[in-house]
N, C-alpha and C positions, 0 to 999 in steps of 0.2 A: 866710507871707503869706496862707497860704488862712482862717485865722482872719478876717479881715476880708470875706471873701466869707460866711461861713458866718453871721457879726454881720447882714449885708445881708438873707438868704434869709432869717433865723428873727425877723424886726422884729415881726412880728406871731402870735406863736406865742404870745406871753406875755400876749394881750390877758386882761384878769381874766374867769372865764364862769361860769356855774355848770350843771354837766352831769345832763339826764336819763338814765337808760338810755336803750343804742341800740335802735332797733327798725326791722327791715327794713321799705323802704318799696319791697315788689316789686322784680321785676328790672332795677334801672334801673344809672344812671355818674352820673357828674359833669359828665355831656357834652352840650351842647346845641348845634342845628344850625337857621343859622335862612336865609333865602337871599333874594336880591333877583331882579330879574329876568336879571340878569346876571354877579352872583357868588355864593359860599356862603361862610358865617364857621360856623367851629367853634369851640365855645366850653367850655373844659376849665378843671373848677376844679380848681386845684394845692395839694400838702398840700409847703411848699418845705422838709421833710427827710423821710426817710423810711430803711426798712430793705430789706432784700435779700425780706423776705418780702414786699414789699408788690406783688413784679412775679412773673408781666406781667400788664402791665395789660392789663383789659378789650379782648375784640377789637377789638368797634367803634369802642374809642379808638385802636387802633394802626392799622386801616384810616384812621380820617378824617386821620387824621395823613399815613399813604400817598398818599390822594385831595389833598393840598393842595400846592401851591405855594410858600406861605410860611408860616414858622412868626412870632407875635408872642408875645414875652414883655414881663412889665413892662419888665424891664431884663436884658442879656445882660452879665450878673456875667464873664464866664469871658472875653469876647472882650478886655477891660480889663488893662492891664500892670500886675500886683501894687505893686511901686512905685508908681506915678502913684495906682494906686486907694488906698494906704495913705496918701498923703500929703490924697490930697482928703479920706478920714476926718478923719485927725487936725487937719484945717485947721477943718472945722466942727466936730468932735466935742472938742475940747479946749481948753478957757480960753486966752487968750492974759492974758501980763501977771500982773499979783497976783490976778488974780480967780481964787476955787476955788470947789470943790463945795460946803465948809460954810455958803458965801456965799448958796446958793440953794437948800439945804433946810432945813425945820424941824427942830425937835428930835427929834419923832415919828417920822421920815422918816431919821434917823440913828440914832436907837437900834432901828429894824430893822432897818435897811443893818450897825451893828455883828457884831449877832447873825451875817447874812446872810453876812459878809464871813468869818468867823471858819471858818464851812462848809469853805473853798478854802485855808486858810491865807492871807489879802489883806491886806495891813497896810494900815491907812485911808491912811496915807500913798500908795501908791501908785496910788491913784486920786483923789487929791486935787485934780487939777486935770482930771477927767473931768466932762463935763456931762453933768447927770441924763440923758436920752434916753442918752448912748453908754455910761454904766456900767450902765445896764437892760437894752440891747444886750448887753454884753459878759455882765453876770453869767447873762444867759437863755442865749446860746451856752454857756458854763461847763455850765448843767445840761442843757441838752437833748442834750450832746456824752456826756453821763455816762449818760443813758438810753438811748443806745445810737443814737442817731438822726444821721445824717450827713445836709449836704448835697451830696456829691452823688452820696445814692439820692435826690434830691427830685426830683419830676415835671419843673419846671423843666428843673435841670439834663439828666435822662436825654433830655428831644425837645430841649434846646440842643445836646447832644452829637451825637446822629443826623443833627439839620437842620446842621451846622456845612458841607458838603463837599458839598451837592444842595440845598439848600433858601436862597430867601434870608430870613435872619431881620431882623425889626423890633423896634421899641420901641416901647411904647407910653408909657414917662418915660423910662427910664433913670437908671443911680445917682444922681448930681448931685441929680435932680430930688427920689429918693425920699429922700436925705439930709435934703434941707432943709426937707422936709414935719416932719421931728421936730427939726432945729433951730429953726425957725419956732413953733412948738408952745407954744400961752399954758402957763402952772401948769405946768413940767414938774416940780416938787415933785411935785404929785399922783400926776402918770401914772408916776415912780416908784416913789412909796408905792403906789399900787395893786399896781402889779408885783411889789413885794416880799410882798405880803400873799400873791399868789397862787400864788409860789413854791413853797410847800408841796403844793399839790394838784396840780400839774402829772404827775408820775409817774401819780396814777388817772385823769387826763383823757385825756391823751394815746392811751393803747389804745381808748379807745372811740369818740373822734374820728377814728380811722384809719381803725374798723369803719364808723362813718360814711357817712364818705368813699366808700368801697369799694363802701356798699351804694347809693350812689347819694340819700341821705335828707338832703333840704334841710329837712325841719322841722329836723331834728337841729342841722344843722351852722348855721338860721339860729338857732334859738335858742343856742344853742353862742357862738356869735360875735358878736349882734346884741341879741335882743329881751330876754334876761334880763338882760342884762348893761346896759343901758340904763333897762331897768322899776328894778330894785335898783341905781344909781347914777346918778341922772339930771343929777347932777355932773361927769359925764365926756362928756355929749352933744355940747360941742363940738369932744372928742377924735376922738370919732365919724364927725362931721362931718369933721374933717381929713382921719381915714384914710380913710374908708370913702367915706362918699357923697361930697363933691366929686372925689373921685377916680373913682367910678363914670362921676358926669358925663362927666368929661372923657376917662377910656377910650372910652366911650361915642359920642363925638363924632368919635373917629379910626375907630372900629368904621363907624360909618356913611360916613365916607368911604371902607372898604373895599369897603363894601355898592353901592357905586355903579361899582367896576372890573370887568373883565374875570377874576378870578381869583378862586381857594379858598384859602381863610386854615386858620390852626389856630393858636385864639387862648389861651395858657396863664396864665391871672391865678389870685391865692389865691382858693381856693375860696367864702370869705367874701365875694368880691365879685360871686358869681349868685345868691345866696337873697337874698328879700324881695321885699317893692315897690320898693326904693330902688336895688334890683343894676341891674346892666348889661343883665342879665336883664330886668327888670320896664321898665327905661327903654326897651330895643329895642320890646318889645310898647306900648308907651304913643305909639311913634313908627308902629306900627301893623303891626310884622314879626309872622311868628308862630313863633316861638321853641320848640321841641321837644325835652323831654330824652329822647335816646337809650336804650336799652336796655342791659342787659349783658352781660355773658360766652352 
């Protein structure tokens, strides 16, 4: 059953990018700390798989983590009964009826997928009644499990693990929510055919987004995830818009009503959603907090 959590954690690993070289942006995380007059929110961008080398993490991250109260992730995959979470997949993620997959992509969009499928040994048959968003799913788990990448060495999971038994954890959607964000999703034609194009380059990406990550460089990671990827497809901006910014919004919105308690958060979202003007990031400061990315090791 942990295939379906693993589908969940990596929805957005496959976004198509196109990568600069990394370049340290000084000693910094991925960690920003911004405070009201009454609480503090810690704000840690998550890479949701990761390897044994990628810990430990940064002190100052594993301190703000100690200093908090409550840990929030988007969604707490693990506290979820495998069953119940396999059946609400397969409820959205799978055609009901005669309707299949060759129904709702093009021809372009299946002679990749052939190619693609041919990789795993996958006879088209048996994904034949997959809709495009959960076979884009399934086949990114497929290579990212092959690259050596699990989740759960993912940030996520490693502070759900810790806060499970001392800390209370929140949500900031939960699965449900982030399922239907890709059922929902106009042209899901497209945003597979993208995905398959970018299947190839995933293996040289992925090391250097990790480096990233680690050195704390939001040029990096927003270009990575945001700006090129938008300038060279501007066909996908309403995909954009799904994942990325309306969802900023509205983390956004639960963020500030933390802002306004008695308590220290330690708030864990993918990383892709604190770079820019449009992050969570940029929206706190626009609301007039002042938002500080921490230091590292």
């Amino acid at each position: 059953m942990r295939v379906v959590a693993f589908v969940l954690t990596t929805f957005l690993i496959l976004i198509p990018w196109h990568l600069p070289a990394a370049q340290a942006q000084g000693n910094k995380s991925f960690l920003w700390k911004t405070e009201s007059r009454s609480a503090t929110v810690y704000l840690l961008g998550s890479v949701h798989v990761g390897r044994e080398d990628m810990y430990p993490l940064a002190d100052v991250i594993e301190d703000a983590f100690d200093e908090s109260s409550h840990l929030v992730v988007e969604a707490d995959i693990e506290k979820l009964d495998p069953i119940a979470m396999l059946q609400e997949v397969m409820a959205l993620g799978i055609y009901k009826g005669e309707k299949q997959l060759l129904d709702h992509i093009s021809n372009d969009t299946l002679i990749k997928l052939t190619k693609y499928l041919k990789k795993y040994n996958l006879p088209l048959a048996q994904v034949s009644n997959f809709k495009p968003w959960f076979l884009m799913m399934t086949l990114s788990a497929l290579q990212i499990r092959e690259l050596g990448y699990d989740e759960t060495l993912g940030v996520d999971y490693y502070f759900i693990k810790k806060a499970r038994d001392n800390k209370e954890i929140l949500e900031l959607e939960g699965v449900t929510q982030q399922l239907k964000i890709f059922d929902d999703m106009p042209d899901q034609d497209l945003f597979l055919n993208a995905s398959l194009d970018s299947f190839h380059e995933l293996e040289e990406q992925m090391e250097p987004m990790i480096e990233a990550w680690k050195k704390g460089d939001t040029k990096i990671i927003n270009n990575i995830m945001i700006e090129d990827m938008l300038e060279d497809n501007p066909q996908q901006a309403l995909f954009y818009e799904k994942v990325f910014f309306e969802r900023n919004r509205d983390m956004t919105d639960k963020i500030l009503k933390y802002l306004k308690t008695n308590n220290v958060y330690f708030v864990v979202v993918g990383a892709g959603h604190l770079v820019g003007d449009r992050s969570i990031v940029g929206l706190l400061r626009k609301q007039g907090f002042r938002v500080t990315q921490q230091g590292g090791r």
